[in-house]
C-alpha positions, 0 to 999 in steps of 0.5 A: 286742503279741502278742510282749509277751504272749508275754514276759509270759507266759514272766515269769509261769510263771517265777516260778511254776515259782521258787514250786514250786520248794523252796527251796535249803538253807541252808548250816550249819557246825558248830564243835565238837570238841577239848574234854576239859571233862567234862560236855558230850560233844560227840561225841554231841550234834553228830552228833544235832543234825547229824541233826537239822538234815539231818532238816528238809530245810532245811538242808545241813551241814558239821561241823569239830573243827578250829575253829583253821583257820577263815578268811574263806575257810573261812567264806565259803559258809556262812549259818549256824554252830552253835556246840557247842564247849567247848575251848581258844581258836582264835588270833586269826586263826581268832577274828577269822574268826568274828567277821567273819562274823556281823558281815557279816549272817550268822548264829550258833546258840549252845547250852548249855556254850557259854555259859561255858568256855575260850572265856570264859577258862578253863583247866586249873588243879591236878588238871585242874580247869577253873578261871577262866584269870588270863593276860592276854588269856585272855578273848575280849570280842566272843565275849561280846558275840556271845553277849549274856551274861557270867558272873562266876567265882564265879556260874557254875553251874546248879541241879541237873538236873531237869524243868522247864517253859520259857515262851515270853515272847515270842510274835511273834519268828519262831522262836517265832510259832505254837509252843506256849507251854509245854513241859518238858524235863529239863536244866541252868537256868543262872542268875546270869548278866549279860545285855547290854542290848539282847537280846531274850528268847524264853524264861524257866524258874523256878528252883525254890530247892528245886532249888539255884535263884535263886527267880525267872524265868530267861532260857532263849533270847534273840537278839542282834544283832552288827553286821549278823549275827544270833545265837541263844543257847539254855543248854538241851542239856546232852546228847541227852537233854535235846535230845530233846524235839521243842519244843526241837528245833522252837525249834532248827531254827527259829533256825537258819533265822532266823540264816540268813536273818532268816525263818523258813518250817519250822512251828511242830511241826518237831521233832516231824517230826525227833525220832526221826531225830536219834537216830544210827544206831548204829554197829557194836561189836565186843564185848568179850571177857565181854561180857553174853549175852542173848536178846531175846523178842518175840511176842503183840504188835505193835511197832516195828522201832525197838526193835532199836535200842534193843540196837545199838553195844554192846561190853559186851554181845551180843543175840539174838532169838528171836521166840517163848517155844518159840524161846526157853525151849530146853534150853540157854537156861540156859547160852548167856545171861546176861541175858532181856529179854521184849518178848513178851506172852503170859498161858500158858507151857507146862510144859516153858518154865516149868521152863527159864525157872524154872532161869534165874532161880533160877540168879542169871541176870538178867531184864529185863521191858519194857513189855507184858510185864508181862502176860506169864505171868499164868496162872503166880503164881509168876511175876508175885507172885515174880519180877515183882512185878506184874501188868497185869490183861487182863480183870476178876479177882475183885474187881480190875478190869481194867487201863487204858492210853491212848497218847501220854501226855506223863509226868516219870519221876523216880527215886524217894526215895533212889533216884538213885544205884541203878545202873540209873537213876545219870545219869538224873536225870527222862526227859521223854517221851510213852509208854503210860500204865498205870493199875490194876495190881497191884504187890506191896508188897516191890518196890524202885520205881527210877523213878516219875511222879505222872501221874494216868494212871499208877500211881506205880511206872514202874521196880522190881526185883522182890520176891526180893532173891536174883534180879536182875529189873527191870521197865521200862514205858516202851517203847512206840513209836519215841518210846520206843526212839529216847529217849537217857534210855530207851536208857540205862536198859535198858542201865543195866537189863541190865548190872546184872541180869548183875552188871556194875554 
């Protein structure tokens, strides 16, 4: 009996000790790579949702851009694949691979352009146009089957990108249970798909007709069964902007692990945790031989060194930092630098800075003013009524009450009417973000609004040049925090921003 207990015992801490244990990451695989097809850059949104994956701490992964050398072999150690890939076809036997594997019981993560493409029988037809393939044998049925959607050539399209909210339709799947039942995003909404019966849909958006869409719910994600192997597919992911949004990534780490293993153990706010991770670190540029100048001034208020990175991986321009106006503003300012960016906050300018940094601006070179700095110089008139063209109010002024912010504010930032195609804001379309909102600001009426949002806790203006046609200022607000700085959409905004203040777009 005693040596029973014993063994019961030993049985017992056993499986306690499994309990503490963390659980051992699942495999991944990501097929992407090999694709000229112009709108899905794959070689930036696969190290993100690489990143993104590592991020959670649930999953190890591998990536190959070589997805024709697939084999059963190949595939064998892996739970999971992650489908980001819009090129030519693999050969039967790499296809075949594929199809085995999920089939077997493991899993498939489909996003976005996957959805359509060579993979679904297109090819390059006249002036590189990718075009519907008429050669026989150029579709791959079981790849539709895997992915429960077909497409019929003259139907394939979305609406024009914009901000829209996604509805969770189905609340008690695994990889929705617990989350948020509504939530935005700024992407591309396929429609006029054919879906197959038998998918279970997780997510519909409205297709606005004033957008160019069908004017009904359209289905968003949805899981699919292929013989014993289980397959998520999402159309949102267009690029890391639109992946940026911490929902969409929660919804994607979730069905991984789903695909993985039919369970899903990460919480219902898991992107949240891994959103500012995702973004790549960027890798060092070695400039071009003209590339923009500019000097980069903090001080007077607090931030985060996230912001730094807001400037790194540029060939086209180089940065410094100068940590104070008296660092920055020095005789040779004027001719060691093209661009100011201000991320300083201070209301006073010394005499001798006023006239170095007057000299630059008056001389075509171009400013950059980012978030707080709006407050900066406002003991100066000439500066926030005629270069600036606005001015955040620190304390009550005469008649003008003092300005109000509030923090972590989910806002749309839209480009203004007729303004899409300006190049500081081209390619933007809407930024989807939580940033600091600033209400009761005074904005002059000759400013050129870029950017604006119908948040009731902002003013309506969010980016502008300022007043004076002659002098190449633009004020940015967003910018707060590391949510901020690590957003795609705002990254290429400020240098959008710094490139065409210095002339070069």
């Amino acid at each position: 009996m005693h040596r029973q207990h014993s063994i019961g015992l030993a049985i017992a801490f056993s499986l306690l000790l499994a309990a503490m244990l963390p659980a051992a990451p699942l495999r991944v695989l990501i097929i992407t790579g090999d694709s000229d097809y112009p709108n899905h850059d794959w070689r930036t949104t696969t190290p993100f949702l690489q990143n993104a994956l590592l991020g959670s701490g649930r999953f190890d992964v591998r990536v190959t851009e070589e997805p024709r050398g697939l084999t059963p072999g190949a595939l064998a150690g892996y739970d999971a694949v992650l489908l980001n890939y819009n090129g030519p076809r693999w050969g039967a036997l790499a296809e075949k691979a594929l199809e085995d594997f999920v089939r077997s019981g493991k899993g498939m993560v489909a996003l976005h352009g996957v959805s359509y493409g060579p993979l679904m029988g297109m090819e390059k037809g006249p002036k590189d146009r990718w075009v519907r393939s008429e050669k026989k044998g150029a579709d791959w049925p079981p790849y539709k089957a895997m992915l429960g959607v077909d497409w019929e050539p003259a139907n394939i399209g979305h609406a024009a990108r914009h901000a829209f909210p996604v509805k969770l339709v189905e609340r008690e799947h695994p990889i929705t249970r617990g989350m948020e039942p509504e939530f935005t995003v700024n992407d591309e909404l396929y429609h006029k798909m054919s879906h197959r019966p038998g998918i279970r849909v997780l997510a519909a958006a409205f297709d606005d007709p004033a957008k160019g869409g069908t004017g009904q719910d359209e289905p968003i994600a949805w899981t699919v069964a292929f013989g014993k192997g289980r397959v998520f597919h999402c159309t949102l992911g267009h690029d890391t902007s639109a992946m940026y949004q911490p929902e969409f990534l929660t919804l994607f780490l979730r069905a991984t692990e789903w695909a993985a293993t039919g369970g899903v153990t990460l919480g219902p706010r898991a992107g949240a945790t891994v959103a500012q991770a995702s973004v790549p670190v960027a890798q060092a540029a070695v400039p071009v031989r003209d590339a923009v100048r500019v000097l980069v001034v903090t001080g007077g208020h607090a931030y985060e060194p996230s912001f730094y990175t807001v400037f790194e991986g540029h060939k086209d321009m180089v940065w410094t930092h100068a940590a104070s106006q008296k660092e920055a503003f020095r005789p040779k300012f004027l001719e060691r630098f093209d661009v100011l960016v201000l991320y300083d906050m201070a209301e006073d300018l010394a005499d001798l800075e006023k006239k170095t940094l007057e000299a630059f601006v008056k001389s075509g070179k171009g400013v950059v003013s980012l978030h707080h700095a709006i407050i900066d110089y406002t003991n100066w008139p000439w500066w926030w009524q005629e270069v600036i063209g606005g001015k955040y109010f620190a304390k009550p002024v005469g008649e003008h009450a003092a300005s109000q912010f509030k923090d972590d504010v989910p806002m749309v930032i839209r480009p203004a009417q007729g303004m899409a195609n300006h190049p500081v804001v081209r390619g933007l379309g809407e930024i989807v973000i939580e940033d600091e909102a600033y209400k009761g600001m005074w904005h002059s009426p000759r400013i050129k609004v870029l950017m604006e949002t119908d948040s009731p806790l902002n003013d309506r203006p969010v980016v502008y040049l300022g007043p004076n046609e002659k002098l190449r200022v633009v004020y940015i607000q967003l910018g707060h925090g590391p949510s901020a700085h690590r957003h795609p959409g705002y990254r290429k905004l400020v240098h959008n921003a710094i490139l065409w203040s210095a002339g070069k777009l």
